[in-house]
N, C-alpha and C positions, 0 to 999 in steps of 0.2 A: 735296156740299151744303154752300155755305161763305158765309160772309156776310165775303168780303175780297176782295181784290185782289193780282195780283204783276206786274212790270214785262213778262215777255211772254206775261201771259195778257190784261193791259190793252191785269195783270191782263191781265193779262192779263191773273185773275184772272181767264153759262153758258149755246141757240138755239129759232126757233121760238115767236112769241106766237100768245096768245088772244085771240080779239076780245073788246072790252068789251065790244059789243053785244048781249051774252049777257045782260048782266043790269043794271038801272039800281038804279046803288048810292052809296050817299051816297061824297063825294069831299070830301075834305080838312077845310077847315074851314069848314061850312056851322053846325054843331051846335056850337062853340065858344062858350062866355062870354063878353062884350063885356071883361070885367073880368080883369086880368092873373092865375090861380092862382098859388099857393105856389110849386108846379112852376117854372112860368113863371121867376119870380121868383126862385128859385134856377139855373134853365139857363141863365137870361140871366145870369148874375154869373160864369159857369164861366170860367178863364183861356183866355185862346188861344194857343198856342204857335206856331210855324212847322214845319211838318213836311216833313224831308228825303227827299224821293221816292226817291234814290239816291246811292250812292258808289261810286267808282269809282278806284282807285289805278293810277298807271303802272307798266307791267312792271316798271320798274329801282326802281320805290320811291317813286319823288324827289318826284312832283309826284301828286295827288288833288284828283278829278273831282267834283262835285256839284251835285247841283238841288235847286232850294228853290221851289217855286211855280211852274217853268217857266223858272227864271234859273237856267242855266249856269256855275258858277264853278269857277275852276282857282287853285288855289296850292298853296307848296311845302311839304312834308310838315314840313320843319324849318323852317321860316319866312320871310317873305319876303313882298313885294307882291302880292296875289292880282291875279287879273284875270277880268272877267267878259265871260262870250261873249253875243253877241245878235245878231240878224239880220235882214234886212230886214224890216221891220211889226211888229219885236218880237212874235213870236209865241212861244207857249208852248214850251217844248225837251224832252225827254224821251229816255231809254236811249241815253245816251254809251258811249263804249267807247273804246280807246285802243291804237293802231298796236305793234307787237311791240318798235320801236324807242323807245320815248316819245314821238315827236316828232309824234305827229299824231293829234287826235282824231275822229271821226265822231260826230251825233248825227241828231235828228229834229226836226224842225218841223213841227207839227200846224196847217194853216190852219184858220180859223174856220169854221164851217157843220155843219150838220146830217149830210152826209154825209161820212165821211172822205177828207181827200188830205192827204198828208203830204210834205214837201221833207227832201230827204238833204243835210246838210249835212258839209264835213270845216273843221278850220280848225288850221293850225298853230302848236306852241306858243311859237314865236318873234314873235308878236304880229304879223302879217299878218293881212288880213282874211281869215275865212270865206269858201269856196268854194263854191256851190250847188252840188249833183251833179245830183240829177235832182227831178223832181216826180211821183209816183204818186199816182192817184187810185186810190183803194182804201186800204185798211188795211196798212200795213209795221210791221215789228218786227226786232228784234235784228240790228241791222247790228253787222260785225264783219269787220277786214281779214286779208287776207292774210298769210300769214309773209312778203313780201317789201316788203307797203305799196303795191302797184301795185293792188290790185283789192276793193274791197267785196263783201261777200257779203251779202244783206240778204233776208230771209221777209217776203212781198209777196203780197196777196190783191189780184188784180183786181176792179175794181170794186163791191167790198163795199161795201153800202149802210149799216152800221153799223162800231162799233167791233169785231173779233173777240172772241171768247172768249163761252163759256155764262152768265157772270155778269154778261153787258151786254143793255139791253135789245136784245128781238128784233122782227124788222121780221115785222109783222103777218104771217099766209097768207093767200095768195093766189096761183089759175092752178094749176099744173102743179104740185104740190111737189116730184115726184120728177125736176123737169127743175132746183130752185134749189140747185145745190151748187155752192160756191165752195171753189177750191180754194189753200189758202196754198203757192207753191211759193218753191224756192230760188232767184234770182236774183244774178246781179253788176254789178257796174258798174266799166266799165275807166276809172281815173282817171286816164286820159291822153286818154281822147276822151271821157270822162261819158257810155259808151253803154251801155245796158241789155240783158244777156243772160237769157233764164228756163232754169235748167241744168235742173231738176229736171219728169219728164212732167205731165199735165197730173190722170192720174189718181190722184195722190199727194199727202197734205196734210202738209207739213212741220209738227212743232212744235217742236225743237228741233236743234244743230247744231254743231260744231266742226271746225276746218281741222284736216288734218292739219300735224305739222311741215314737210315737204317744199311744201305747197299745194300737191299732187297730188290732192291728195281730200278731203272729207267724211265725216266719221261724223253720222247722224242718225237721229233715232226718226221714225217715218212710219208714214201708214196711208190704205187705201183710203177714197173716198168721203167723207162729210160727217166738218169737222172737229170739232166737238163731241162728239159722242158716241164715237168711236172712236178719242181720246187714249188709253182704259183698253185698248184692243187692239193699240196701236202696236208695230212690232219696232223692233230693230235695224239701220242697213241702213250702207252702205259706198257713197258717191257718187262715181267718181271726175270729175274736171275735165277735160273736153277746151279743148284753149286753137284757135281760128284763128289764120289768117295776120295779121289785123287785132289779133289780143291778146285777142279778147274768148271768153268763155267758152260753151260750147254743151252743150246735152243732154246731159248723161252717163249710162252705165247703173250700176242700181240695186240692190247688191248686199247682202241679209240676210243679217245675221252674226249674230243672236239675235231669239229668240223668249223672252220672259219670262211666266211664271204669271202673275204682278203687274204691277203697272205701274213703266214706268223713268221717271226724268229725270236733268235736269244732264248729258247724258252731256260727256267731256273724254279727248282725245286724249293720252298718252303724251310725256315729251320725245322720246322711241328714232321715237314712230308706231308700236311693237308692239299698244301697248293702250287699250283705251278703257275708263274707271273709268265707275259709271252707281250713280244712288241705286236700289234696287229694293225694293218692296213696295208691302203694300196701301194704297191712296189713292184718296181717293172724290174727290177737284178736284184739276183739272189746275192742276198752280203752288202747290199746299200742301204741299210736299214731306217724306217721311220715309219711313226703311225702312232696309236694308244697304248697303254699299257692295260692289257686282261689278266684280269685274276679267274682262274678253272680250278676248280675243287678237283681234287684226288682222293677216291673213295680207298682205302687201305683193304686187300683182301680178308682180311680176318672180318671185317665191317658187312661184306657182302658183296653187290657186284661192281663190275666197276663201271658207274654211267657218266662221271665227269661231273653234273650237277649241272649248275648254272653258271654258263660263265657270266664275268662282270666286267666292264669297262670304266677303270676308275682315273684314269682322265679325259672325258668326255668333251668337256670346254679347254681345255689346254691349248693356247693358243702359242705351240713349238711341236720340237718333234721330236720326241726321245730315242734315240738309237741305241741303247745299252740299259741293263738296269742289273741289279744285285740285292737282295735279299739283306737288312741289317739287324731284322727282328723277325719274327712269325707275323708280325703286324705294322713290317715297315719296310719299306724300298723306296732305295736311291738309284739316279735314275742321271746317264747323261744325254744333251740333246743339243739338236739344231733349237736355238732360239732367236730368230728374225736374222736370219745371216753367220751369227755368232758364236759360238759354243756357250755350251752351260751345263751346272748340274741342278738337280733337285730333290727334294722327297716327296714321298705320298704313300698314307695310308692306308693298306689293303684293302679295306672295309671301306675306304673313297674320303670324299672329303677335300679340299683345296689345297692344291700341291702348292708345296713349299718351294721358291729361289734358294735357292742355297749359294750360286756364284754364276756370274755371266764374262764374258770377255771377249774385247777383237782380237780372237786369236783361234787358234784350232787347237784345241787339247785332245791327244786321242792316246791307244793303248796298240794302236796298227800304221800310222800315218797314214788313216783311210778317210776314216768322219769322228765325229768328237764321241770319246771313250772316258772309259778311266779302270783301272784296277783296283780294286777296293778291300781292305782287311775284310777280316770274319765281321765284324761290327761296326763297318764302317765309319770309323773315325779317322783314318788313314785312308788317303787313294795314290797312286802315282801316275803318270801322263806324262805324255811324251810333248811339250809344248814349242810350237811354232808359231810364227806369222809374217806375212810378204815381207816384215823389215828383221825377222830376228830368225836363224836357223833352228834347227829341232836340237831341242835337249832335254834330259830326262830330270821332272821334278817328284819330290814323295813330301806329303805330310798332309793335313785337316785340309779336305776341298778350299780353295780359295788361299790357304796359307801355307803354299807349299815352300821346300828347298829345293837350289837346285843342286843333284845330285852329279849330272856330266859337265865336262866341258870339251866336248869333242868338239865344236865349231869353235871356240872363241878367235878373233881377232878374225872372221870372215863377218863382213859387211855387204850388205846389200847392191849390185849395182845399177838398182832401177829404182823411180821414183816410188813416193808415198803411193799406199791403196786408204781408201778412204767406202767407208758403210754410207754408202744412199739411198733415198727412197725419191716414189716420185706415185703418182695417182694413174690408173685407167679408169675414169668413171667411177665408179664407189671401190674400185679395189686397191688397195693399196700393195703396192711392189715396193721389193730392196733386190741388193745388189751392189760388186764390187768394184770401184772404178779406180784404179792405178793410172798416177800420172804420169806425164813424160820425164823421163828424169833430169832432163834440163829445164824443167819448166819454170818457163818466164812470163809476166804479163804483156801485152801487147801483140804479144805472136797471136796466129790461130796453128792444131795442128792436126795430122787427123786423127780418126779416132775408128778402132776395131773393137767390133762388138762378138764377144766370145762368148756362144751359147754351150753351158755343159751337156751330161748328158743324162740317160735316166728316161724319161722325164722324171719319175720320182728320185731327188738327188739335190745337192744345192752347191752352188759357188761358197767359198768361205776364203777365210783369210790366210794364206799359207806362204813357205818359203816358195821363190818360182823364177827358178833358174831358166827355164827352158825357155816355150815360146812368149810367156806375158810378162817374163822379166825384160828380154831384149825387145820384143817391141816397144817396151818403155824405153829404152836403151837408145832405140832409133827414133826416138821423138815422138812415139804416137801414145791417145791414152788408149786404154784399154778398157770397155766394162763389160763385166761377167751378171747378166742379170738371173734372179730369178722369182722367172712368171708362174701363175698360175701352175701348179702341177710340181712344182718343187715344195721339200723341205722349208721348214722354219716356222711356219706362222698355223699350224693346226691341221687335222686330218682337215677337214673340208676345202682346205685351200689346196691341200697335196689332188683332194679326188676336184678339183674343180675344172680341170681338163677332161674329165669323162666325154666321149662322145664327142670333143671339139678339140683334134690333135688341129695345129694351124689356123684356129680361132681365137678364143679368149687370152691361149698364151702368146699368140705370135704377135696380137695386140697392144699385151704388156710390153713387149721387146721394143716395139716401135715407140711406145707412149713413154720409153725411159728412154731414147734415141732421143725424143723431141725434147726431155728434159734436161737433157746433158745439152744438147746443142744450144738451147734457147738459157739457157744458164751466163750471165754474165762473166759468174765463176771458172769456167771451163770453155774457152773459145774453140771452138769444132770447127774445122772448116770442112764445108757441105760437101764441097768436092769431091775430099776424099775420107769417104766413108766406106767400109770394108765388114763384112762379117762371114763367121767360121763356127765351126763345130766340128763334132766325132758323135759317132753315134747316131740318138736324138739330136744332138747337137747340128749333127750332117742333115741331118732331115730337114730341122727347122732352117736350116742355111740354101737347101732345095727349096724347101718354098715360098721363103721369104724372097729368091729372086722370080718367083714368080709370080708375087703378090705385087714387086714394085720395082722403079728402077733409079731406088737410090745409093745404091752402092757401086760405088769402081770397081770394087773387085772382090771376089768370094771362095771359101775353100772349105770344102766339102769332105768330111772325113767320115768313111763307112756310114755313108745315110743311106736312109730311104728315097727311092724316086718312086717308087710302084706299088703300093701297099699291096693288091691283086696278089703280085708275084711274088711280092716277099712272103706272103703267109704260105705260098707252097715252098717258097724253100728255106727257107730259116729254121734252125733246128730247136727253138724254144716258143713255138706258137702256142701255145699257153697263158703268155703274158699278155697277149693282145685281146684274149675276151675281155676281164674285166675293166679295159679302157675302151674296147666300143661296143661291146655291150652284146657281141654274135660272134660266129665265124664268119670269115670274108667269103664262104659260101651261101652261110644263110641268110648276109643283111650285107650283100655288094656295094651297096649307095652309102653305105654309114661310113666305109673305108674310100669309096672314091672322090667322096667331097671331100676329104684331106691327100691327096694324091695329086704331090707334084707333076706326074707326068699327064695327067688330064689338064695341065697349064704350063705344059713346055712351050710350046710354043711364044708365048709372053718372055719368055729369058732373052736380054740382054746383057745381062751381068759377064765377064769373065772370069772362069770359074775353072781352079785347081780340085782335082778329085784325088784323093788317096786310101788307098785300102788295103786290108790285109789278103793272100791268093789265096789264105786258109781260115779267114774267119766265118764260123757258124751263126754267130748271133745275130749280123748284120751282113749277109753274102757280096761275095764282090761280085756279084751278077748285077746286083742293084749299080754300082759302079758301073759299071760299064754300058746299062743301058743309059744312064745319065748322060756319059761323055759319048756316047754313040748321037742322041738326041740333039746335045749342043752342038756336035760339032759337025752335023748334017743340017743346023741352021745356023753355019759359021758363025756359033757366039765365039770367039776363043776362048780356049778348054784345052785343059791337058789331063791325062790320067799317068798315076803312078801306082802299080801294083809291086806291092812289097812281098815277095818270095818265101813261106813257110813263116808267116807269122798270121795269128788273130784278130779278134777284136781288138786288142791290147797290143803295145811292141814288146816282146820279148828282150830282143837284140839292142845292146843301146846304138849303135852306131843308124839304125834304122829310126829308131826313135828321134835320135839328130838329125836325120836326111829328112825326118817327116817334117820338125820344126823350121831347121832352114830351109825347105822348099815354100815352105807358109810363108815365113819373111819376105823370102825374094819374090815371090807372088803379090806380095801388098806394096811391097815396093816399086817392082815396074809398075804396076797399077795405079800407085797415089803419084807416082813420077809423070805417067802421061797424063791421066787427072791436072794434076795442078800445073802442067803446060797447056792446058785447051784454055783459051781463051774464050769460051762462051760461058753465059752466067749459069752460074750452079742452079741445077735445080731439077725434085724430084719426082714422079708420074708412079703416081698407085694403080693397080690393076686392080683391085678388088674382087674373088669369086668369092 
């Protein structure tokens, strides 16, 4: 449950809509003031920066890949004439990648229209024109060549009538349900005849992939039947490559090499081809990644069968969360990660042993402007990252982790117009939390002001320190601070702290939230006024904002984005119920009470809060049915409540103008709310409800 996107869940970055038809609800801005709000007038003034979708370095170092808006740009690490790709119709570009030798990139071309078809482009970096490869109609993702340069390997959903992934909207039901399963398989393309092979069977849904060294084979995570829901069940598997007489690649069989508790990604092949390294742990979105890093032996068929061996988990005590990793030896990987709030990188040897810091920073270094990344040569002495943070826009740096150049300057002379964000921590009992807290950007001593607590989502995920235009830039804007905490069940601080929400969704983490509420308030440092306190989410996020007003009644006002009210009901309709075993431990058929003790609406009745609900008409991963029974609930125990049902959009906004209406209605919601707050003259003060 994540309110983001990543390059092959796009986001990839969640399936299955509801029909509006269910209920006639007010849409967009029907109920808006003719006359511009405060809000208004604040979002509209927010800076815009340019934001780097990806980076991407050449094996040998030299030269790094990047998109800015759908433009394609290549230049040389150490300096030098860029040059920019583009292709027929100048259509948008996206997930470059780059030949083993440098000398040749592949990307995508997304043609216009409602239903996806994308063009496979390669284009050499001796300035010849781009090569069309092929045209698929349907959804393609993560092309990536061969160790030899002769053959593309590219994950290709036929005839998908959207964009893949659970966090995009979903195409209405209708007909047969159990007959619409589209399935991503592996494919190649021989770029000597531009002819399209599908290697992988038909009842298999590819999410991620790496050549072996030799390009005799595939390592990939897979799984039966619908791709949504059954990324959190995915194994291990060994593909190898049958090649014809013609060069082109055919069906291979499919051999599992692991079966994981948790969920895998990243997996990456070995330089030897012995092993495959894989991120593993709990993860509630497919493309939010974090957890250990496992080494699985790859038995070679000439060797005998293939059993996978033993896998190994060689950061065991690691106390962060690696999100990416890369191969720089047969005996060595470098690795980026959440560490305590922060970005970083490391090493650590195959074989185990105590990972190495290599560079930390308050900042977000990534290779997607999703979670902290990096691109990395053949041998890792070069990486490039695309670096941001709440006071500095994203720009593209390359050189030795930690001592990079910077390479753009697509922001310069754009400044921040919100105050500092500041890394803190605070205790619940023996646990120690962090967490990001932006001040008001006038802030003065002597004031108090108030203060909005913005839960991310996930739960597996974490706040960090980014550019942030939208809504936690202007809420600092309009005098409030902001803090993004993260409890229990986020990123940063070790697998056991990510799985420490197991079995206690609106327990231990909803504790942490409150227990760094009481420590920003009681802070000399930061004057809260009690009054008007406020909290939000998406997602998880929405959920924890569900029942946090039903735990207590110290907030004035709250805003609720694609949560949970009904755990019950969400698990019959949400299209990835897969995610929910391994955090409470059953089906909401087989173990009802596990899911109802975190179930807002078994403590509706307790809400006093005033609470804005927002939701997408077409999101799968978080249904707007849970919306609507929320604001049915409040607003039949007149708390006032408003719902906003946003028209052909997801879990995510597609549309920016939607994504503005979603921020400024947040504003002007904490606004009237901290406005009649801080006119009541009766002493502050706040009443826990405790189930």
């Amino acid at each position: 449950m994540q309110s983001g996107t990543k390059s092959h869940v796009h986001f990839a970055v969640l399936l299955c809509a509801f029909a509006v038809s269910l209920y006639c609800l007010p849409l967009l801005a029907q109920d808006k003031d003719p006359a511009p709000s405060r809000a208004a007038a604040v979002l509209n003034s927010m800076p815009h920066a340019k934001k780097i979708d990806q980076v991407a370095l050449s094996p040998g170092g030299n030269q790094v890949a990047y998109i800015v808006d759908g433009q394609l740009t290549v230049t040389p690490v150490r300096g030098g004439a860029l040059r920019e790709i583009s292709v027929e119709g100048k259509l948008r570009l996206r997930e470059v990648t780059w030949s083993a030798d440098s000398k040749q990139l592949a990307f995508l071309a997304d043609l216009p229209g409602d239903i996806p078809v994308a063009q496979v482009w390669t284009a050499a970096i001796d300035g010849s024109a781009p090569a069309k490869r092929a045209e698929l109609k349907g959804y393609a993702q993560t092309p990536r060549f061969s160790p030899d340069g002769a053959t593309l390997a590219i994950l290709f959903t036929a005839g998908l009538p959207r964009v893949a992934g659970p966090l995009q909207p979903m195409t209405p039901l209708a007909g047969v349900i159990d007959d619409q399963i589209y399935e991503q398989r592996l494919n190649t393309i021989n770029l000597r005849t531009n002819r399209l092979a599908q290697v992988t069977p038909a009842d298999m849904y590819i999410y991620e992939y790496d050549w072996t060294p030799d390009g005799a084979a595939w390592v990939a995570t897979a799984a039966h039947g619908s791709g949504d829901p059954n990324w959190w069940v995915a194994r291990l598997y060994r593909i190898d490559v049958r090649i014809d007489a013609s060069g082109d690649a055919r069906t291979g069989e499919m051999h599992e090499i692991y079966a994981s508790k948790w969920q895998m990604e990243d997996p990456h092949v070995s330089p030897d081809g012995k092993n495959v390294a894989i991120i593993e742990g709990l993860m509630s979105d497919a493309g939010v990644t974090g957890g250990d890093i496992v080494i699985v032996p790859i038995v070679p068929m000439k060797d005998g069968p293939i059993d996978g061996g033993a896998a190994r988990n060689i950061t065991p005590t690691l106390k962060a969360s690696p999100t990416s990793l890369a191969w720089t030896s047969p005996d060595r990987i470098v690795f980026a990660a959440n560490i305590d709030g922060n970005s970083g990188f490391g090493s650590v040897s195959a074989t185990g042993g105590e990972p190495q810091t290599l560079w930390t920073g308050e900042e977000l270094a990534t290779v997607d402007a999703w979670q902290p990344g990096g691109s990395f040569s053949r041998d890792g002495t070069v990486t490039a990252v695309a670096r941001q943070s709440a006071g500095t826009p994203p720009e593209v740096w390359a050189g030795p982790i930690g001592h990079w150049k910077q390479i753009t300057h697509l922001n310069s002379g754009i400044q921040p117009a919100w105050g500092a964000m500041r890394n803190v921590h605070w205790t619940n009992g023996s646990t120690r939390v962090e967490g990001w807290l932006m001040l008001p950007r006038d802030f003065a001593p002597g004031k108090t002001y108030p203060l909005v607590v913005s839960v991310h989502g996930g739960p597996s995920s974490a706040c960090t320190s980014n550019w942030g235009e939208g809504f936690t830039g202007a809420a600092s804007a309009m005098g409030y601070f902001v803090l993004c905490p993260n409890p229990r069940g986020s990123y940063g601080q070790g697998e056991a702290f990510t799985q420490a929400n197991v079995k206690d969704f609106g327990g231990g983490d909803y504790r942490d939230i409150m227990a760094g509420i009481d420590a920003i308030s009681n802070s000399k440092e930061y004057p809260i006024d009690a009054k008007r306190i406020g909290i939000r989410g998406h997602s998880y996020g929405g959920y924890m904002t569900m029942w946090a007003e039903t735990q207590t009644r110290r907030f004035a006002a709250a805003v609720a984005g694609a949560g949970v009210s009904d755990w019950l009901s969400y698990y019959g309709l949400n299209d990835i119920d897969e995610w929910m075993i391994p955090f409470f431990g059953a089906s909401a058929y087989d173990d009802p009470a596990m899911y109802a003790k975190s179930d807002p609406m078994h403590f509706v009745k307790a809400v006093q809060t005033p609470t804005l609900i927002l939701v997408g008409d077409r999101d799968g991963e978080v249904p707007m049915e849970q919306s609507v029974e929320w604001w049915h609930a409040l607003k039949t125990m007149k708390v006032p409540t408003r719902l906003v049902v946003y028209p052909n959009e997801g879990h995510i906004f597609v549309k920016p103008a939607d994504f503005h209406d979603y921020s400024l209605r947040s504003l002007e919601w904490f606004d009237e709310w901290f406005t009649k707050a801080s006119a009541d003259q009766t002493v502050a003060h706040h009443v826990d409800t405790p189930h």
